[in-house]
C-alpha positions as CSV (number, residue, x, y, z in Angstrom):
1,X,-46.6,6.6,-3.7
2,X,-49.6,8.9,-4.1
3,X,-49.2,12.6,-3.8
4,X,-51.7,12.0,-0.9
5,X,-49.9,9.2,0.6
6,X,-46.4,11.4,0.3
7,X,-48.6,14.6,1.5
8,X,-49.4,12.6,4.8
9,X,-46.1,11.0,5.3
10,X,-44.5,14.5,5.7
11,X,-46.8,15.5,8.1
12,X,-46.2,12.5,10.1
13,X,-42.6,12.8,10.1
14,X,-42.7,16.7,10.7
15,X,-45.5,16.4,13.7
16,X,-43.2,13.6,15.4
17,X,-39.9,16.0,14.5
18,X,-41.4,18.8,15.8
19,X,-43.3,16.9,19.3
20,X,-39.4,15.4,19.4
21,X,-37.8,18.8,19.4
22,X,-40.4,20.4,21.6
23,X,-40.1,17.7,24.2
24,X,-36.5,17.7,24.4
25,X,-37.3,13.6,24.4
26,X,-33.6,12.1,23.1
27,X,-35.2,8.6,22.7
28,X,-37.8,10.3,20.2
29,X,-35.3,12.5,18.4
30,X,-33.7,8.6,17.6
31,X,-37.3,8.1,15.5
32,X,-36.6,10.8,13.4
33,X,-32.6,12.0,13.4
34,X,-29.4,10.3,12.4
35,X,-25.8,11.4,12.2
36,X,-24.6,15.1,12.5
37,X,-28.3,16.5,13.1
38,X,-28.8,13.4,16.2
39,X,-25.7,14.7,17.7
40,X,-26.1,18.3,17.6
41,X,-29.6,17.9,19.0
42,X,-28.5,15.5,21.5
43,X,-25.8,18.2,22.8
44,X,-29.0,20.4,23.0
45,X,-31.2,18.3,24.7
46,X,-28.0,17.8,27.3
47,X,-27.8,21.6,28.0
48,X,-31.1,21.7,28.4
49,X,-31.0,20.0,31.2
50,X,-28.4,21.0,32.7
């Protein structure tokens, strides 16, 4: 992998994380969490909405 090609995978993965988070969209947050991090933010989301 290119610096390019790595430079434009992180931004993928960091727009989606971020769209994710903001969205509060569990079924996203799958595409881009796993373990502890999944959970935590699933808890969130679940707060969230109350």
């Amino acid at each position: 992998m290119t610096k390019a090609e790595a430079a434009k995978a992180l931004k993928r993965f960091t727009d989606g994380f971020n769209e994710a988070n903001r969205e509060l969209d569990p079924a996203r947050n799958q595409s881009f969490e796993s373990g502890a991090l999944l959970a935590l933010d699933a808890a969130v989301v679940k707060a969230s909405r109350g």
